[in-house]
KEKE-3310 file (N, C-alpha, C; in steps of 0.2 Angstrom, whole numbers, plus 5000, padded with zeros to 4 digits):
npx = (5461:5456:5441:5441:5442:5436:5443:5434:5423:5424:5437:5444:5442:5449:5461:5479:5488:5502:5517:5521:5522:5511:5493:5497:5510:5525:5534:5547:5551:5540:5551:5562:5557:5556:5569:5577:5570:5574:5590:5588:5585:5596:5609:5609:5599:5605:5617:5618:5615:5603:5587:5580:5567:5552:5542:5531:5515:5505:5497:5485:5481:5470:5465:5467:5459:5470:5479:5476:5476:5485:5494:5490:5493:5508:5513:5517:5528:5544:5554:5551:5550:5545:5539:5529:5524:5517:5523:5517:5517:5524:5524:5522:5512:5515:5527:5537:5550:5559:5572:5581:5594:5600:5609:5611:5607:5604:5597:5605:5608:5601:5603:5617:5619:5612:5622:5634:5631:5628:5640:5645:5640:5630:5636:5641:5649:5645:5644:5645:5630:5626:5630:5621:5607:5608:5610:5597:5588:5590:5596:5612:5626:5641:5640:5635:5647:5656:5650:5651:5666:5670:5666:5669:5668:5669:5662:5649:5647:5644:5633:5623:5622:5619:5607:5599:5598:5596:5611:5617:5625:5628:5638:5643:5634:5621:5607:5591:5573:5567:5577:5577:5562:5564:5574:5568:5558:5565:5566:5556:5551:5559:5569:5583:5597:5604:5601:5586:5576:5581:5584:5571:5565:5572:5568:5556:5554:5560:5559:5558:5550:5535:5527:5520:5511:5501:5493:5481:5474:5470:5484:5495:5509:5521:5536:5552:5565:5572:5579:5588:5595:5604:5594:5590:5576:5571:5560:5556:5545:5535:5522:5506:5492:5476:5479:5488:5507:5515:5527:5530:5539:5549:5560:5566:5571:5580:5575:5561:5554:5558:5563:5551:5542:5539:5529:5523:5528:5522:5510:5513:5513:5502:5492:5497:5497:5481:5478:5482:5483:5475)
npy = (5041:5025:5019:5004:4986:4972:4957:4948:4934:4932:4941:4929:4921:4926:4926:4923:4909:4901:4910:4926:4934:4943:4943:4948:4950:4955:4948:4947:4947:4938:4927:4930:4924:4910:4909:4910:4901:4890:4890:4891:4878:4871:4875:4880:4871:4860:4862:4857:4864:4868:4877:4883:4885:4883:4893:4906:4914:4929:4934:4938:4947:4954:4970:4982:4999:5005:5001:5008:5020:5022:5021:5032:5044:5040:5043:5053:5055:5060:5050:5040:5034:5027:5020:5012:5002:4999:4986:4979:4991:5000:5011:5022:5021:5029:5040:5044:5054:5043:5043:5047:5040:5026:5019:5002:4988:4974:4973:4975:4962:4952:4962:4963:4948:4949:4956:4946:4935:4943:4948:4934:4928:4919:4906:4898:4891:4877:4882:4896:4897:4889:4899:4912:4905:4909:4921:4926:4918:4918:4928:4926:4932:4928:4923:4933:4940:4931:4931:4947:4946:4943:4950:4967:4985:4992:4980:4982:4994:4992:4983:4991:5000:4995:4989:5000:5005:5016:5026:5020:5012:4998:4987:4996:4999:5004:5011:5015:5016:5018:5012:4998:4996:4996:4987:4976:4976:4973:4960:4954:4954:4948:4953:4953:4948:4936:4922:4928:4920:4912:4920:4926:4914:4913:4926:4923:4913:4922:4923:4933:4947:4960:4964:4956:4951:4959:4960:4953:4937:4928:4934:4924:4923:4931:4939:4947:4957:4959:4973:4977:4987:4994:5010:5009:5002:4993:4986:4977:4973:4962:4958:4949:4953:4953:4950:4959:4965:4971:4983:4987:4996:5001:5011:5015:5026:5030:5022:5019:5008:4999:4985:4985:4994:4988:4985:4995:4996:4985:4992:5002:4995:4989:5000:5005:4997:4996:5008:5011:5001:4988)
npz = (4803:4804:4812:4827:4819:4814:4809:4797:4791:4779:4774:4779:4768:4761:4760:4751:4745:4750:4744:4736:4725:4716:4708:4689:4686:4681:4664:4666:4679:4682:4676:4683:4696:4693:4689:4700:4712:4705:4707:4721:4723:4714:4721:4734:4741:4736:4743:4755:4768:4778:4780:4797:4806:4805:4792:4798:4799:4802:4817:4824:4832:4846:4843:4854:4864:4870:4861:4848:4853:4857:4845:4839:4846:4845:4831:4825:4832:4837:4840:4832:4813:4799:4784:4773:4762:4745:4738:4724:4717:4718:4724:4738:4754:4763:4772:4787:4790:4784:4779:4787:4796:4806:4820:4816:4824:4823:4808:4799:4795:4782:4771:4771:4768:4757:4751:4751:4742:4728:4726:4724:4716:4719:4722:4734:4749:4758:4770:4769:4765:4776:4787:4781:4785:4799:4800:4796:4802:4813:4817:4823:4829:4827:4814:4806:4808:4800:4786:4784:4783:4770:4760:4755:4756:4744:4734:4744:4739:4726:4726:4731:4720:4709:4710:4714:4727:4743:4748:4761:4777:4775:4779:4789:4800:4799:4794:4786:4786:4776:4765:4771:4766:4753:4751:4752:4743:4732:4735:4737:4724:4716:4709:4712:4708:4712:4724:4731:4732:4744:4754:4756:4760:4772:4778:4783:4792:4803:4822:4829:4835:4837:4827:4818:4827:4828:4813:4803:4806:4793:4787:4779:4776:4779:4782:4788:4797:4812:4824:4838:4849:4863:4866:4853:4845:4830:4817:4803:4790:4779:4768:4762:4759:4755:4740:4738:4739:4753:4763:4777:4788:4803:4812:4829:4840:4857:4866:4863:4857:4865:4879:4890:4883:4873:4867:4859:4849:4842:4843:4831:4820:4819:4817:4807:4797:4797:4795:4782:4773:4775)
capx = (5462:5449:5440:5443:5439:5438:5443:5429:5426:5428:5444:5449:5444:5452:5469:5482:5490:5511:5519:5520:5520:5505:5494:5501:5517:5528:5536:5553:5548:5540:5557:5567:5556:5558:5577:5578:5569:5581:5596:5590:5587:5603:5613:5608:5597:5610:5625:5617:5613:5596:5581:5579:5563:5545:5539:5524:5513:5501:5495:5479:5480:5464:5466:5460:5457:5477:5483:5474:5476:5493:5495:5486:5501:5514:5513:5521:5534:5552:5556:5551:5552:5541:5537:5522:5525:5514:5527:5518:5515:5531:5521:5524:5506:5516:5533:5539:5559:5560:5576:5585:5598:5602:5611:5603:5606:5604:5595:5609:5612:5597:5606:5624:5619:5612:5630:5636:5627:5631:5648:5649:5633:5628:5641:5643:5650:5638:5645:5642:5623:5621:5628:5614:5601:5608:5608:5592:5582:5591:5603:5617:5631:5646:5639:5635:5654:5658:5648:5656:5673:5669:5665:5671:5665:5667:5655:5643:5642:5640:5626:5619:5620:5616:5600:5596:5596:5598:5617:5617:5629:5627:5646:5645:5629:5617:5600:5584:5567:5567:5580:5573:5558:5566:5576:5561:5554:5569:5568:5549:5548:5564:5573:5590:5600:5605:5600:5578:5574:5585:5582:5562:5563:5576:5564:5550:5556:5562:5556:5557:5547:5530:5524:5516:5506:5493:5491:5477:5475:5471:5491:5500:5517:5525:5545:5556:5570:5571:5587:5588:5604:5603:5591:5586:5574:5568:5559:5552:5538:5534:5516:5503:5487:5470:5482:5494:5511:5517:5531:5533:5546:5548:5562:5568:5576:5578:5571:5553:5550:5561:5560:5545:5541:5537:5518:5525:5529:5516:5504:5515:5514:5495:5489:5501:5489:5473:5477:5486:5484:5469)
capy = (5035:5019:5013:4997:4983:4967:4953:4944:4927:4933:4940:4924:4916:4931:4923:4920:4903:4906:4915:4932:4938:4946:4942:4953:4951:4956:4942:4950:4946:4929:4924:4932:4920:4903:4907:4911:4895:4884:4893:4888:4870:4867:4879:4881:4861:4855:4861:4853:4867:4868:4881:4879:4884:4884:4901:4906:4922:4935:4932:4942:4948:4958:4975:4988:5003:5006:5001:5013:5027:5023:5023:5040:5048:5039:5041:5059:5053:5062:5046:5037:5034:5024:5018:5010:5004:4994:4981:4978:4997:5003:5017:5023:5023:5035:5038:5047:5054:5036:5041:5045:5035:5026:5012:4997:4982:4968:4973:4975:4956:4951:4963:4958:4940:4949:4957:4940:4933:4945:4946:4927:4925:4914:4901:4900:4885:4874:4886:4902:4896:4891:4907:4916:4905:4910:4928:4929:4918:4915:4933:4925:4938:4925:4921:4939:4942:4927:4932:4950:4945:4940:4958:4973:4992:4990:4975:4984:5001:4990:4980:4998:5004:4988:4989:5008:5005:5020:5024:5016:5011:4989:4986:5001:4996:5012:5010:5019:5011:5018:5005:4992:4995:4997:4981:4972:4975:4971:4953:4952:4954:4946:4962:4955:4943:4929:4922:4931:4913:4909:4928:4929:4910:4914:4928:4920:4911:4924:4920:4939:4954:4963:4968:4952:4951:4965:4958:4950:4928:4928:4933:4918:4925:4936:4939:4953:4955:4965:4976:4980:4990:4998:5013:5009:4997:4993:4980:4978:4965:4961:4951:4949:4957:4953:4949:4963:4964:4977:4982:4992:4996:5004:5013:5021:5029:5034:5018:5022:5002:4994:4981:4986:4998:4983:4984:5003:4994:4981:5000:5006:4990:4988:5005:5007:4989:4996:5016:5013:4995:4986)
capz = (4806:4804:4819:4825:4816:4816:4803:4794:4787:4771:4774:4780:4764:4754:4760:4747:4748:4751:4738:4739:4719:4715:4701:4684:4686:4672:4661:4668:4688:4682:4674:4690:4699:4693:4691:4709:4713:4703:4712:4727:4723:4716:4725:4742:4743:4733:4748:4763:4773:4779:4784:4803:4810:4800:4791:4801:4797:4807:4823:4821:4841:4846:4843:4859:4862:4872:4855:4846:4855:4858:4839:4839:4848:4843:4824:4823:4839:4835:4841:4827:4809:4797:4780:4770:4753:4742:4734:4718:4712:4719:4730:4745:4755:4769:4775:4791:4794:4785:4777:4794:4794:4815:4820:4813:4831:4817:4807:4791:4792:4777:4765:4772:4763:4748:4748:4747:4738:4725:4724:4722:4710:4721:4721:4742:4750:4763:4779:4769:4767:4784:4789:4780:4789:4803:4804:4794:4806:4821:4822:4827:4829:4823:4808:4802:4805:4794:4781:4782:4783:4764:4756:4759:4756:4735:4735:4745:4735:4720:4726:4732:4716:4704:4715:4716:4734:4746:4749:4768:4777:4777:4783:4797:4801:4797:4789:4786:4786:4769:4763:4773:4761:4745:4750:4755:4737:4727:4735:4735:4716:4714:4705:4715:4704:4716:4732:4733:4736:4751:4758:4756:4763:4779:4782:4782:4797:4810:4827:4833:4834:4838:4821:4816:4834:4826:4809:4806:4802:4785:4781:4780:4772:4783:4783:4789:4801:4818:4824:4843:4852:4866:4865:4844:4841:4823:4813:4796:4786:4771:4768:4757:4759:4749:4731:4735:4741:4756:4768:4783:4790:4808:4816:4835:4846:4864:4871:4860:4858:4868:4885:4892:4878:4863:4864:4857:4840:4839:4840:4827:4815:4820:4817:4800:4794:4798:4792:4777:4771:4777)
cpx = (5456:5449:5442:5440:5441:5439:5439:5429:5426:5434:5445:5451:5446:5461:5470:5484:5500:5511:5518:5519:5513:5503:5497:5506:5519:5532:5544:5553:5546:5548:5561:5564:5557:5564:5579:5576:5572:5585:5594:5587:5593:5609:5612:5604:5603:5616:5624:5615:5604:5594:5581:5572:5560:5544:5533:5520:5509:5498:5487:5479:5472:5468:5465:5466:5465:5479:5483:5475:5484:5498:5493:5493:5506:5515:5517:5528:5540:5555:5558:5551:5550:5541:5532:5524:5521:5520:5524:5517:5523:5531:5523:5515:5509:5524:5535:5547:5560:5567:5581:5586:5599:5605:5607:5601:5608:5602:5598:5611:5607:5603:5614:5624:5615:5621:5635:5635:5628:5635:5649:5646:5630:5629:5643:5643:5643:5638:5641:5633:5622:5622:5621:5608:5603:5608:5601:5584:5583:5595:5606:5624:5637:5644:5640:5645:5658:5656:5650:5664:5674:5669:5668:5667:5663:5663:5650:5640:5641:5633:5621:5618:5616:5609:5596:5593:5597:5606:5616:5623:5631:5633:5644:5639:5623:5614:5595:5580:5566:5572:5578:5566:5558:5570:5571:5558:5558:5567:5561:5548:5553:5568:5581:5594:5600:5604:5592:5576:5574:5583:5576:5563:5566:5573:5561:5549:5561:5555:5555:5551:5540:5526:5517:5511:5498:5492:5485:5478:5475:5479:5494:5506:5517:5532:5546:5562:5568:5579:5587:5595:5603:5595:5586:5579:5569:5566:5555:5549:5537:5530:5513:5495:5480:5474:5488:5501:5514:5522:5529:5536:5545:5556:5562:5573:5574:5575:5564:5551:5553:5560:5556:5540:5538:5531:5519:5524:5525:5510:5507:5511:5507:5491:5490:5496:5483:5473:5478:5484:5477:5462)
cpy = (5030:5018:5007:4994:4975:4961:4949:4937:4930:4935:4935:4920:4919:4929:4920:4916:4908:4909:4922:4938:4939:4946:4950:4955:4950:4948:4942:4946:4938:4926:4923:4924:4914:4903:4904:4903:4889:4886:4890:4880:4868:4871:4878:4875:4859:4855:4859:4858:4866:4874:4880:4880:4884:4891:4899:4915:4923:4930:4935:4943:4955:4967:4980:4994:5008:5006:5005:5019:5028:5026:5031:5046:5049:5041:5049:5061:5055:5055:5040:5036:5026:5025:5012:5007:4998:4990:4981:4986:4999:5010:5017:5025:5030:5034:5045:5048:5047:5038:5044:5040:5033:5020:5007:4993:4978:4968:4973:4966:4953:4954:4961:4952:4942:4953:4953:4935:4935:4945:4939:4923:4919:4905:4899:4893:4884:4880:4892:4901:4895:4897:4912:4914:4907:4915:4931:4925:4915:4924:4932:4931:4935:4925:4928:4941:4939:4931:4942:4951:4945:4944:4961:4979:4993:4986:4978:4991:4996:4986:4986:5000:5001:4989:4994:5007:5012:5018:5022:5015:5002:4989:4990:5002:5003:5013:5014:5014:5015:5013:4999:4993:4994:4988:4976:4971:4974:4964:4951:4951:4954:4948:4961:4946:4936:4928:4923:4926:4912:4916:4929:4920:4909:4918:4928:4916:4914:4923:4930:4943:4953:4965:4963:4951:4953:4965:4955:4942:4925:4929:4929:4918:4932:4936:4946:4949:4963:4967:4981:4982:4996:5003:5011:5000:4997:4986:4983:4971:4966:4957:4953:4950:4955:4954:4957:4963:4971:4977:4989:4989:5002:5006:5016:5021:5031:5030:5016:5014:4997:4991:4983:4988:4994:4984:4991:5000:4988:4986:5002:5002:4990:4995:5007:5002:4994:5005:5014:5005:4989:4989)
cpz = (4806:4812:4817:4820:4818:4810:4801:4793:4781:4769:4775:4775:4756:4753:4756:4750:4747:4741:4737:4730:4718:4707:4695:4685:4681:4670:4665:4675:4686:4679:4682:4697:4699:4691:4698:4712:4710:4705:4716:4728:4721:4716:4731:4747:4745:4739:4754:4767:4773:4782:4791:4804:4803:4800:4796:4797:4802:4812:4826:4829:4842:4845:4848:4858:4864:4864:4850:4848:4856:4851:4837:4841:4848:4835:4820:4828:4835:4835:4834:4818:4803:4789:4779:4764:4753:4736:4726:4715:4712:4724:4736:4749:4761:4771:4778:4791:4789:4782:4782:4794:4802:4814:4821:4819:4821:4811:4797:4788:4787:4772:4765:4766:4758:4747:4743:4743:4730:4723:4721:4716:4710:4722:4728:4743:4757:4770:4776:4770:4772:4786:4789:4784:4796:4807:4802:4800:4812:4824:4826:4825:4825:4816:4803:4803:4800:4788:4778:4782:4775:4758:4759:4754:4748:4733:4737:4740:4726:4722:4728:4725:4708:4705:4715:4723:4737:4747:4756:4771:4780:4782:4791:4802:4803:4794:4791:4785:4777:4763:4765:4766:4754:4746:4748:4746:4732:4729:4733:4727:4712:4708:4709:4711:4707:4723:4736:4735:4741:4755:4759:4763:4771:4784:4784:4788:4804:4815:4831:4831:4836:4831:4820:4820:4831:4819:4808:4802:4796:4784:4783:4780:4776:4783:4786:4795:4808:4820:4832:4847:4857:4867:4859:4844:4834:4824:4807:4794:4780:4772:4762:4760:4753:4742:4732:4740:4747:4759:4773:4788:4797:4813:4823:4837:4851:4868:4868:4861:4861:4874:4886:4886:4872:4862:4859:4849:4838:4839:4835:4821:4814:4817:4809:4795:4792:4796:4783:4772:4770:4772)
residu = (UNK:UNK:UNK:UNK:UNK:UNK:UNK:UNK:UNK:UNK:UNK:UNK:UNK:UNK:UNK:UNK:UNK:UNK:UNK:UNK:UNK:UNK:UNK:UNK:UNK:UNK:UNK:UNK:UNK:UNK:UNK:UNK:UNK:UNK:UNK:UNK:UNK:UNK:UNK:UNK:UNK:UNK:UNK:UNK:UNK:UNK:UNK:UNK:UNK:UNK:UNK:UNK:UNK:UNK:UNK:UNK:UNK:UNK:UNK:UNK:UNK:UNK:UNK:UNK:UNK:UNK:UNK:UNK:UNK:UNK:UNK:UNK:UNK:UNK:UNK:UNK:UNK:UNK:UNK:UNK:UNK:UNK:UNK:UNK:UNK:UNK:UNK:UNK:UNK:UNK:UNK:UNK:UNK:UNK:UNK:UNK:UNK:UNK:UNK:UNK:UNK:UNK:UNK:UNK:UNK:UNK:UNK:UNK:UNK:UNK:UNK:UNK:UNK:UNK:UNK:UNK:UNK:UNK:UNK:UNK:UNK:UNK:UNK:UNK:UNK:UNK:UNK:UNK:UNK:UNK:UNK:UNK:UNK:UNK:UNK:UNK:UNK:UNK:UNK:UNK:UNK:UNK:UNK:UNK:UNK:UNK:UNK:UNK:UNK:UNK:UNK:UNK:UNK:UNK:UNK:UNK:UNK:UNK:UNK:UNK:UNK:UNK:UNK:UNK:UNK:UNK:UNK:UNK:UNK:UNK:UNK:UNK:UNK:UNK:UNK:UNK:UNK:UNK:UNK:UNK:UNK:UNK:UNK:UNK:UNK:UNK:UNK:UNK:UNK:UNK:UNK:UNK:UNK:UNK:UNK:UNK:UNK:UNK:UNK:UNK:UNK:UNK:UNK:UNK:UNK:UNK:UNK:UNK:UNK:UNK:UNK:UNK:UNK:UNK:UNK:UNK:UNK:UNK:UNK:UNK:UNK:UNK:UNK:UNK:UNK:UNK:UNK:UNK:UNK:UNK:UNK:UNK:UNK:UNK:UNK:UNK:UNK:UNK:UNK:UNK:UNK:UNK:UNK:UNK:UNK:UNK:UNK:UNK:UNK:UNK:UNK:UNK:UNK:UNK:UNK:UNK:UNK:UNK:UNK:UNK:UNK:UNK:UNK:UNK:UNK:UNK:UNK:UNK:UNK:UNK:UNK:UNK:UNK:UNK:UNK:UNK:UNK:UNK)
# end
């Protein structure tokens, strides 16, 4: 485990500007991406819906010594359930139980709207796209069952398997932080036919979570989704780091990061940066 640390001025002016592709990206991934961006000018501009809130990225919060040691004892927790990946290699710097499967809270509505999005090849009227902004940066519950009323269980194990995603279960709502990772890098490096734009760009403006807190200021680009229910609480991220691309992804159980408990997953998210990333 690294000691603390603290973030530089030179990190601060090692920050990438938005954009989350990393230099040497294949001809294939540069193509994917400026499709993606004309989809979603005249698909998803062109239908009136709009983005709601502004992306934001890391919150660079001091790091102390609770956080770290809390990180120290939680990182081998029954409780919980972790992955690392470097998006542009394809690596995994660490993964915990990540393919323990739990009840997700929210956390399925992102791939939900790559479902649909799928199936329609992108074709989605003005409600369907605001749905998607809706579950991807507001988690509104309504929406996400519009947007599953629209596929069913055939749709999803095709987009599972189009994708080489983990089998999962989207619909019944029963995810690993191993998928969240694997998703996470199809849309990053826009490896998902229709929709990477509007999905990187929805996420990129949730209002939830703990993870970004303990990142540091330099990351501008930041996205994910978080997924809380009862006992479970999850989230994942996706950012860019000094020219490379990453996720992690964080599952629980038994209460581990919930009410009280959140600082639990701003030590997880924090400690996984500064061990594995940083």
């Amino acid at each position: 485990m690294k000691s603390r640390r603290s973030f530089t001025k030179s990190a601060l002016l090692a920050a990438s500007p938005l954009g989350i592709i990393c230099g040497g990206s294949t001809t294939a991934e540069a193509g994917g991406q400026m499709s993606a961006k004309q989809e979603f000018k005249t698909k998803f501009l062109a239908s009136g819906a709009s983005l709601r809130y502004g992306a934001h990225g890391a919150h660079g919060r001091p790091w102390t010594d609770k956080l770290e040691q809390g990180y120290e004892s939680f990182k081998k927790h029954p409780d919980v359930c972790y992955a690392v990946k470097n998006l542009r290699t394809g690596g995994y710097k660490v993964a915990h139980n990540a393919d323990l499967q739990m009840h997700g809270g929210s956390m399925p509505k992102p791939a939900v709207a790559g479902c649909l999005l799928e199936k329609k090849k992108g074709n989605l009227t003005r409600e369907e796209f605001q749905h998607i902004v809706n579950v991807c940066d507001r988690s509104v519950n309504a929406s996400w069952k519009a947007l599953l009323s629209r596929f069913d269980a055939s749709d999803e194990q095709r987009f599972e398997q189009k994708y080489r995603l983990p089998n999962v279960g989207i619909r019944a709502n029963t995810q690993s932080a191993r998928f969240y990772a694997e998703f996470f890098h199809r849309c990053v490096n826009y490896r998902i036919d229709h929709g990477c734009e509007l999905l990187l760009e929805a996420m990129r403006r949730s209002q939830f979570g703990a993870g970004r807190y303990y990142l540091p200021r330099s990351i501008t680009y930041v996205g994910g989704k978080t997924g809380t229910s009862g006992g479970f609480k999850h989230e994942g991220l996706f950012f860019k780091h000094r020219g490379s691309a990453y996720a992690i992804v964080v599952y629980s159980k038994n209460g581990f990061g919930s009410g009280g408990n959140i600082w639990k997953m701003g030590a997880m998210f924090g400690g996984l940066f500064r061990e594995y990333v940083a």
